[in-house]
N, C-alpha and C positions, 0 to 999 in steps of 0.2 A: 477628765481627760481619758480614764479606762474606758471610757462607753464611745467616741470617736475611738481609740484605736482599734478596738473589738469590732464598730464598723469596717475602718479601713482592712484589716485583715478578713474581714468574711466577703467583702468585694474583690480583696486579692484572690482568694479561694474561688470562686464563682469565675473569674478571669480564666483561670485558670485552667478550671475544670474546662470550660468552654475554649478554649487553646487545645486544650488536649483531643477534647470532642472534634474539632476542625482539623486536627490531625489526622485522627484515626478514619475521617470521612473521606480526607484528600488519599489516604492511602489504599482506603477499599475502590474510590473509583480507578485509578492505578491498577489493582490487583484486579477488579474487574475485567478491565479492559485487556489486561494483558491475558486471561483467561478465554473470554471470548475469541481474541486471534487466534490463539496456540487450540483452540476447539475449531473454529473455521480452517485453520491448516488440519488437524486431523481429515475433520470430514469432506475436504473437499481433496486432499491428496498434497493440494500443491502449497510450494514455502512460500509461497504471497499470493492468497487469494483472494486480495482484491487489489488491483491496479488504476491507474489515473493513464487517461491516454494524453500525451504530453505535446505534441504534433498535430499538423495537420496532414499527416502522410496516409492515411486511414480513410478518407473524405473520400465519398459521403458515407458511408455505413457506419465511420464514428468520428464522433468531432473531436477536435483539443478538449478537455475537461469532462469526458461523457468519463465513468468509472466504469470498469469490468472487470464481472466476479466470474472466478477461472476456477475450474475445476481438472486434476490432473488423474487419471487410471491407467489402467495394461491395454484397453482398447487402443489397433493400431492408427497413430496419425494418419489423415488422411487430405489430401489436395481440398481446400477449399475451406478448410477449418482456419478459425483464425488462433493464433500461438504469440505467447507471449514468449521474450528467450531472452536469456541472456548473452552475449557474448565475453570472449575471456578481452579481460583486459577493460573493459567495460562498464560503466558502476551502474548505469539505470537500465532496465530492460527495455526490452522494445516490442511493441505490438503490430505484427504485421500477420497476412494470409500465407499460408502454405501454398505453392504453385505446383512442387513436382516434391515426389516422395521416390527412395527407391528403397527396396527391402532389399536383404540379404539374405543367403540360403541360414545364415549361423544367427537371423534375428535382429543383426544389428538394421537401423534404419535412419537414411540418410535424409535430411529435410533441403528443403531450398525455397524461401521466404521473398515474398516482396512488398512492401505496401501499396493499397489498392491506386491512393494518389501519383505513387514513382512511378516512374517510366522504364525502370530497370531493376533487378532483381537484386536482393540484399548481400551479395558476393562481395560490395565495396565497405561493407558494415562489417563483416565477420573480422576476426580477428584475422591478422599478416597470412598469406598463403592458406589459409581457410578457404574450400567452396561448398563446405555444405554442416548443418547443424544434426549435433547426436541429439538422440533424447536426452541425455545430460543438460542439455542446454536449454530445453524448452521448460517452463515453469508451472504453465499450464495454457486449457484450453478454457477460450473466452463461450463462457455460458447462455452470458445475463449483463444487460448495461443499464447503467442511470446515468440519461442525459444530464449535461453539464454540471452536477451534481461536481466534481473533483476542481471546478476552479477555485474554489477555496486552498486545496491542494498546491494549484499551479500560483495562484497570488501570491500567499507563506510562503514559496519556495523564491518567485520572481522579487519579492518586495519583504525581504527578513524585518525589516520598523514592523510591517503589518503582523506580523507572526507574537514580534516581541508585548505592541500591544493587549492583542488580545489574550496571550498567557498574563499581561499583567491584568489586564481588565476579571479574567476567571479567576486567579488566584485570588486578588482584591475581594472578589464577589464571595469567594469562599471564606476568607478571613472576616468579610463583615455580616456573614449570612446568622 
């Protein structure tokens, strides 16, 4: 009976070790990933540099699902550039063209936004008695896009089952890898 349990217990070990090892793996990619953003925010300037276009108000120069990576600097905004912004009160950004810019003698700089699809400029978007965006508000400037690349994005957000599966499907995969 010593030599079963002296098995049983070096499989419990081995278990174990390998629980642990699956740990320490699920947490480096985690730490990873979180490394790589908070580096892609350093070097691109902007606090979310990479965005999901979520609309179709950007048509044709960017679809629902194409991704862009935004870049934010001291260089001044200028009419024609496209800007990602937040508004207050507002939780998801939005990606529209700069139409009219006006400078200030004291620096400040005023923006005014529309998307290339609208018929009207984004003064109906800003926040209550808002008609123009500070740079406070803009996140960054659109670089670089990868077509439809983000409907995975807009799917997980539109259909959370599909989200829950496949975290359970990775994790699975992690626990039995």
């Amino acid at each position: 009976m010593g030599r079963i349990g002296d098995q049983i217990d070096s499989i419990k070990s081995v278990q174990l070790r390998q629980l642990f090892t699956q740990a320490i793996s699920l947490g480096m990619i985690v730490t990873f990933s979180f490394i790589i953003w908070n580096g892609l925010m350093c070097v691109t300037g902007s606090e979310s540099p990479v965005v999901v276009v979520l609309s179709e108000s950007m048509e044709p120069g960017f679809k629902r699902g194409d991704i862009l990576f935004l870049r934010m600097d001291k260089d001044p905004i200028r009419a024609g550039e496209i800007v990602v912004f937040n508004v207050d009160g507002r939780a998801i950004p939005i990606v529209h063209r700069v139409i009219k810019v006006h400078e200030h003698e004291d620096g400040e700089v005023n923006v005014l936004t529309k998307g290339d699809h609208n018929l009207g400029d984004d003064r109906s978007l800003y926040a209550h008695g808002q008609m123009w965006l500070q740079r406070h508000h803009i996140m960054g400037r659109a670089v670089w896009f990868l077509p439809y690349v983000g409907w995975v994005t807009i799917i997980m957000t539109e259909q959370p089952i599909v989200k829950y599966i496949l975290m359970g499907a990775l994790g699975l995969r992690v626990i039995t890898s």
